[in-house]
N, C-alpha and C positions, 0 to 999 in steps of 0.2 A: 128848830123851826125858823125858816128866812120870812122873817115881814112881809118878801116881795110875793110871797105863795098867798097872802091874807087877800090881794087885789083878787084870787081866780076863787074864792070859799066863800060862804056866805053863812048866816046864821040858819042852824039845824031849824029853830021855831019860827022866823016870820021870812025866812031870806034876803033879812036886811047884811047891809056893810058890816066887817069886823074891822073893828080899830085897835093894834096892839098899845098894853103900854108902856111907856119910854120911846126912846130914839133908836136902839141897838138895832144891826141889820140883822143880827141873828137872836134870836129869844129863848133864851134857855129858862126861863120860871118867867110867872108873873100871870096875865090874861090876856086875853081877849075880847071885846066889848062889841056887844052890835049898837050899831049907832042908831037901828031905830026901835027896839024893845027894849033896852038896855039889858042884857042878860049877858051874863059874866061869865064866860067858860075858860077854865084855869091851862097853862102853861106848865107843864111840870117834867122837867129832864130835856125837855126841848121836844115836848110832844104837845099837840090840842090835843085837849079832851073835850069832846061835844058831844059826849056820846051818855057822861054822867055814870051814873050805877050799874056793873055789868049786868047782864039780862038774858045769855045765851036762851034760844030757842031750842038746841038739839043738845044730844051728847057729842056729836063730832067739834059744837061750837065749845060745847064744857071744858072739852080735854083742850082745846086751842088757849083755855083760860089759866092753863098750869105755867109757872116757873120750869119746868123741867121740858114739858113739850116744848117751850119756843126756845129752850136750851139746847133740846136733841135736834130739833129739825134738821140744822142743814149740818150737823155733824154725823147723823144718820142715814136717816131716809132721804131726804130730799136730792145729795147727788146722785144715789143709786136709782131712782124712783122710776122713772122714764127707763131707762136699760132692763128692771126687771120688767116694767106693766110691758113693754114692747118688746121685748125677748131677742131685743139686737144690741149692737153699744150705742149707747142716746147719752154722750155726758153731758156739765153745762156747758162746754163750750160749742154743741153744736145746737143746745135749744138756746143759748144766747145769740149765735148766730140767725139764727130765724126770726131771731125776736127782733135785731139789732137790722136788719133787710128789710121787718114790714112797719117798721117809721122810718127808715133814713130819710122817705122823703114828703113826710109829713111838712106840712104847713107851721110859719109861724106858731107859737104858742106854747101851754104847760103841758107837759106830760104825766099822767097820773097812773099809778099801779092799783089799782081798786082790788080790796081784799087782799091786801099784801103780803098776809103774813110774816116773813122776817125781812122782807123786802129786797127779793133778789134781784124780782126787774127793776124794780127801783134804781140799783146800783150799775144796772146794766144800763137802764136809759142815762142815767146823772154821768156815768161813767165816758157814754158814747155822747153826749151834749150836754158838756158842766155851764153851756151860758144857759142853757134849758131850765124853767123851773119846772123841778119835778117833785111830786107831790106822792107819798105812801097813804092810805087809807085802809085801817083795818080796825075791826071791831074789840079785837083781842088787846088789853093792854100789855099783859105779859110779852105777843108777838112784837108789839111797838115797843120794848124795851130795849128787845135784841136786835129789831134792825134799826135802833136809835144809834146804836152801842156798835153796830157793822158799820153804818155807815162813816161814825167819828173815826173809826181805827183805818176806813178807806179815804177817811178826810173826801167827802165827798157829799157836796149840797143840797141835802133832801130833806125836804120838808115833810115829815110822819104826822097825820089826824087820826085821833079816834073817831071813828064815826061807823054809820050804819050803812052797807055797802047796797041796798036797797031803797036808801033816799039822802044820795053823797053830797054835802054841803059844798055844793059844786055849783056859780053862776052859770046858766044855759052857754051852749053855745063858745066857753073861753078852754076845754081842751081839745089841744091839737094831736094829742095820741091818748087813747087808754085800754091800759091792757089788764089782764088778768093771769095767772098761774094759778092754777089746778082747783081754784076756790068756790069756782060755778056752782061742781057739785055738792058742794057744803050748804049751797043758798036755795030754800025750801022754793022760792018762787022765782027760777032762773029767766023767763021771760019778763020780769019784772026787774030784776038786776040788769038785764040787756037794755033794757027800754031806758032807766039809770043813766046807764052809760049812754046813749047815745043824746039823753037831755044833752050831756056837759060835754057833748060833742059838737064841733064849729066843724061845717062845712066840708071834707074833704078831708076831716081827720082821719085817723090810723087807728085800725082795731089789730089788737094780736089776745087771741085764747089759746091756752091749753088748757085741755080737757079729759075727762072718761068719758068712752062709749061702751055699753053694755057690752060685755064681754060677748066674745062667739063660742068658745070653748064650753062644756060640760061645767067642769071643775069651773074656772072663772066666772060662769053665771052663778056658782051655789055658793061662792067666795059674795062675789055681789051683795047676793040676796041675804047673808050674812051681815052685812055692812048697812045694810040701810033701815032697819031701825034705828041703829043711831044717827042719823039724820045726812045719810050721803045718798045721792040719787046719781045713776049712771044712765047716759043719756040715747036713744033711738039717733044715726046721723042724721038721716033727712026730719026727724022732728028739731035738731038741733037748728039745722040750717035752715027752717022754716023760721023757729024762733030768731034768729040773727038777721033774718033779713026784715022781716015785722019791726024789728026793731027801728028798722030804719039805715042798716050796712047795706053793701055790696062787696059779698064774696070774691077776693082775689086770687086766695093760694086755699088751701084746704090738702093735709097732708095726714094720710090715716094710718097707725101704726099699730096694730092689734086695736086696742083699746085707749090708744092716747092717739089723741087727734090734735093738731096744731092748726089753727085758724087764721086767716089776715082779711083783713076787709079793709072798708073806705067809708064814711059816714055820707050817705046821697047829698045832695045839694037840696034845697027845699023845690024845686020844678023838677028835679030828676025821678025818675018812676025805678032806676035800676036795676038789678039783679040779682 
């Protein structure tokens, strides 16, 4: 955790200032203090926690809460992931590519990976602008462990929060990109997550999603419908792109691939009516 990520956070309860303690530019244990309720939320491994006692809503969020799911993720599923759901070769270096295209030319500011999970863009934005602060936010402590634990072995400056990715202790207006990976559909109220992200979005910021859309297929729709009891929901496109633009984006790129969609937009300006 870099001290310098505490200027663009705020407190989960009133959105007051966090004040780390000590001097270190990096904070690996200790707290963090709002200066104006005083509430203490702890430092531990070089993570905030603001997020307190886990609380998952779903089972998709359950299984995110295991030592073993944020162990397997990216040694499993996560490179193949994209290649199977699109039925062509999608590896990371071509969804980092797209990712790494729809902020190059973001505006001053932090860049935040909301719902990170093991923090892949994370390491792709820090990677592609280490004077950038970039910020991880995920609900999952277990996921924050292992991309605490990627990013030291990539020696690369990212600051990981626990937190609620539906109300991200995010000051309005201070990021300059925020993106998401495949997390949408985990979050029961995804136009609410969008709306999220666009608070802690300044002017002219950079949006990149990847996402599901309901499958077209037979077989992939009763796979779907399989799935979502446990709390994933696969999304209609133009419902999606209605909710994205509500939010307050404007649509750049939009790239459809069976069921995995890649998204980039722009956060309007406040007189812009956009697109």
């Amino acid at each position: 955790m870099r001290r310098d990520a505490l200027a663009v956070l705020c407190c989960p309860a009133c959105a007051g200032a966090l004040v780390a303690d000590g001097d270190a530019a990096v904070l690996d244990d200790g707290a963090a203090c709002c200066a104006a309720c005083g509430a203490r939320h702890p430092i531990r491994g070089g993570v905030l926690d603001l997020l307190g006692a886990p609380r998952p809503a779903t089972a998709a969020q359950w299984v995110n809460e295991l030592r073993l799911t944020a162990w397997a993720y990216e040694r499993t599923w996560r490179p193949h992931a994209l290649s199977l759901l699109s039925g062509e070769p999608f590896g990371e270096a071509r969804e980092a590519a797209l990712l790494v295209a729809a902020v190059a030319d973001a505006p001053a500011g932090a860049f935040v990976d909301l719902a990170c999970s093991s923090g892949r863009y994370a390491r792709v934005l820090a990677g592609m602008a280490p004077q950038r602060t970039v910020i991880g936010i995920d609900c999952s402590a277990a996921m924050l462990v292992e991309a605490q634990r990627r990013a030291r072995v990539a020696r690369l400056p990212i600051s990981y929060v626990r937190a609620d990715a539906l109300a991200p202790p995010l000051r309005p207006a201070t990021a300059a990109a925020v993106v998401m990976g495949g997390s949408l559909n985990e979050i029961a109220d995804a136009p609410g997550a969008l709306a999220a992200m666009a608070r802690s979005a300044m002017p002219g910021a950079a949006l990149f999603l990847m996402t599901l859309l309901g499958a077209g297929s037979t077989a992939g729709r009763l796979l779907q419908r399989l799935l979502q009891p446990g709390g994933l929901q696969f999304f209609d496109g133009a419902a999606l792109d209605g909710h994205i633009r509500a939010a307050g984006f404007a649509i750049s790129d939009r790239r459809i691939h069976r069921s995995v969609a890649l998204i980039s937009g722009r956060r309007h300006a406040p007189a812009d009516s956009g697109g």
